[in-house]
C-alpha positions as CSV (number, residue, x, y, z in Angstrom):
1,X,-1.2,3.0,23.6
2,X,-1.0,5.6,21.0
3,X,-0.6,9.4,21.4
4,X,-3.4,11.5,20.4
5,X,-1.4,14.1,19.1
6,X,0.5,11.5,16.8
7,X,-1.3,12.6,13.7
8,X,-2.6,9.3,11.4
9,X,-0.6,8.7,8.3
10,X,-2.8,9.0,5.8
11,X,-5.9,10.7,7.0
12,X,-6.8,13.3,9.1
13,X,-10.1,12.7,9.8
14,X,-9.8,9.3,11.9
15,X,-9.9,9.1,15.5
16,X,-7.1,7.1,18.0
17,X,-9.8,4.2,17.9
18,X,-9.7,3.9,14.2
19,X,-5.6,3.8,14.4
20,X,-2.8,1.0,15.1
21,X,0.8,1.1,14.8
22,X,2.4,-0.4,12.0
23,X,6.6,-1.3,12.0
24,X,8.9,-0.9,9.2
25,X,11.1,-3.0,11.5
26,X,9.6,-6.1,12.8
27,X,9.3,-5.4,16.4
28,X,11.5,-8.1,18.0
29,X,13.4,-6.7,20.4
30,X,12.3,-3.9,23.4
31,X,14.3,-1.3,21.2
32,X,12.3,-2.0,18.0
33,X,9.1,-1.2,19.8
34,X,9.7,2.7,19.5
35,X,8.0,5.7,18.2
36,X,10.3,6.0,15.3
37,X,9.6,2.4,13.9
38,X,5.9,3.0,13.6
39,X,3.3,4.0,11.2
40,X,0.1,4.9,12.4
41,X,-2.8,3.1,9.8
42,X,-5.8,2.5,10.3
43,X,-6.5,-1.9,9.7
44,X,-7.0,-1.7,6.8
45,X,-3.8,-0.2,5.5
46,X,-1.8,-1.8,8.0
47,X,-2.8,-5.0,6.3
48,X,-1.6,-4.1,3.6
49,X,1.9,-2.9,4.5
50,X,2.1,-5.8,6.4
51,X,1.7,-7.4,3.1
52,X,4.4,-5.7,1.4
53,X,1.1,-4.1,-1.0
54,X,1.9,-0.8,0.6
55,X,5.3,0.8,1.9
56,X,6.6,4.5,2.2
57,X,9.6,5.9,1.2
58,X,12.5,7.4,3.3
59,X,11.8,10.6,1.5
60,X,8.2,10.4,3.2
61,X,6.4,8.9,-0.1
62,X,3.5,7.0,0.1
63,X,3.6,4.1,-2.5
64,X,1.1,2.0,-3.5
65,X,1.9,-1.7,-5.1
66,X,0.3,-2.4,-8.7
67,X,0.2,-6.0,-7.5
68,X,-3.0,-4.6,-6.4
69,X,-4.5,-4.0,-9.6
70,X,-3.0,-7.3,-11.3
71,X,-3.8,-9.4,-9.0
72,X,-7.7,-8.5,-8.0
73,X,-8.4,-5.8,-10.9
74,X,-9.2,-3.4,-7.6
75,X,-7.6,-0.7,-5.8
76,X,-8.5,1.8,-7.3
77,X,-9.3,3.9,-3.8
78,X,-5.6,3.1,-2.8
79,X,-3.8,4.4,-5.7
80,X,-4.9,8.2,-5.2
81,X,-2.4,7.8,-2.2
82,X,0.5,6.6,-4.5
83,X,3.3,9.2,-4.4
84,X,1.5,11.3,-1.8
85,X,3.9,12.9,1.2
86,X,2.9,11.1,4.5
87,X,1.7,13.1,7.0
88,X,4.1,13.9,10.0
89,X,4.6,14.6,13.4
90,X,5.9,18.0,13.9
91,X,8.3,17.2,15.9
92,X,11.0,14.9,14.1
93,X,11.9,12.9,17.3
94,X,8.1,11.5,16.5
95,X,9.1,10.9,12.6
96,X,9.8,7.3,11.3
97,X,13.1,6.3,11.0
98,X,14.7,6.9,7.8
99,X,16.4,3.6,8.0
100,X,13.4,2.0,8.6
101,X,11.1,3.2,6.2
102,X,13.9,2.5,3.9
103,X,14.3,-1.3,4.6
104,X,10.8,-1.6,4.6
105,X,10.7,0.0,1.1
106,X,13.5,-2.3,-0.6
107,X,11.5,-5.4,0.7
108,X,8.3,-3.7,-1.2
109,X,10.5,-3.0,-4.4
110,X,11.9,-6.0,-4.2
111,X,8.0,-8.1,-4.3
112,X,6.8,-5.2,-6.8
């Protein structure tokens, strides 16, 4: 179950239906399942940062692959995302993990 006041990642406009939690971390353990090691995106992006296509930053930085573009010649709605800050919880206990995010980014720069 997601928190409702967990705002969505990307968009403010979507409703707790519309969102699912993605994990920098794989969730493999009881203590990988946490607030910290999720990303809350609606299908369509998780898919894609399940597919190493999307990834943020541990500064917070949305980045979009240009495997994207090569690959299909599309994207084009993704990439006005690209370097955009996530949004955030305001309290930090609610943020992704730093270490997270940043393991999920080096698996996205390495595939990029």
């Amino acid at each position: 179950m997601i928190p409702e006041a967990l705002p969505a990642c990307f968009d403010d406009r979507l409703t707790p239906r519309q969102i699912f939690a993605s994990h920098p971390f794989p969730p493999v353990r009881p203590v990988s399942n946490h607030v910290q090691n999720g990303l809350l995106l609606t299908k369509e992006w998780h898919a894609l940062y399940d597919r190493g296509l999307v990834t943020v930053t541990p500064d917070y930085e949305v980045r979009v692959s240009q495997r994207i573009r090569d690959t299909w010649n599309n994207g084009h709605r993704y990439y006005r995302y690209d370097r955009n800050p996530l949004r955030l919880p305001g309290n930090p206990a609610q943020r992704p993990s730093r270490e997270a995010l940043d393991w999920h980014a080096s698996k996205w720069r390495e595939a990029s």
